[in-house]
C-alpha positions, 0 to 999 in steps of 0.5 A: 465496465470492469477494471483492474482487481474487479472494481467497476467504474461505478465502486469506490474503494475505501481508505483501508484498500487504497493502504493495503493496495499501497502496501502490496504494491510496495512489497511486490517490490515498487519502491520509487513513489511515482511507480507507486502512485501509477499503480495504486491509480491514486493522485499525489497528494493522497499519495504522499499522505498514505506514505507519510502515514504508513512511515509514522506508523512503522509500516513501511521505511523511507530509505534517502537514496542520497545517503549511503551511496545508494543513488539510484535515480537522479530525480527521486531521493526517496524510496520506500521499503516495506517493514516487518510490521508492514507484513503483518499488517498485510498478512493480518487483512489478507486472513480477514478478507478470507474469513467467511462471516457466513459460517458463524451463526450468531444469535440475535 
């Protein structure tokens, strides 16, 4: 059974693509953390960790929306942006992925 971005019930998708996926998500322009989660289909949990990572890291800024007048919702407080450094990431992967290993004869 097929589902969302080609996975099937039975594959898993490692660290590095549940972050990308968290990260594109955020860039296409998903800012609030519950919206995030039900996209990325992750729980909260690994959520907020992913998050709190991605902030230490520079990858993505947490903005307070309580701060500044820039209330938005009154339940979330926090929202997340995407940074410059979170675009290379993404664009860094995306040349990665795209990269065929096949070309490249290497002798053994």
């Amino acid at each position: 059974m097929a589902l969302r971005g080609g996975w099937t019930i039975e594959s898993r998708r490692s660290k590095l693509e549940i972050y990308l996926e968290v990260l594109q998500i955020i860039r296409g322009g998903t800012s609030k953390p519950t919206r995030i989660m039900y996209q990325a289909n992750i729980s909260w949990q690994p959520l907020t960790r992913i998050l709190r990572s991605m902030v230490s890291q520079g990858i993505v800024r947490e903005v307070d929306t309580r701060a500044g007048g820039r209330k938005r919702d009154k339940r979330t407080s926090k929202v997340y942006e995407i940074t410059m450094k979170g675009e290379s990431v993404i664009k860094y992967f995306k040349g990665a992925k795209d990269f065929d290993l096949e070309d490249i004869n290497i002798p053994l």
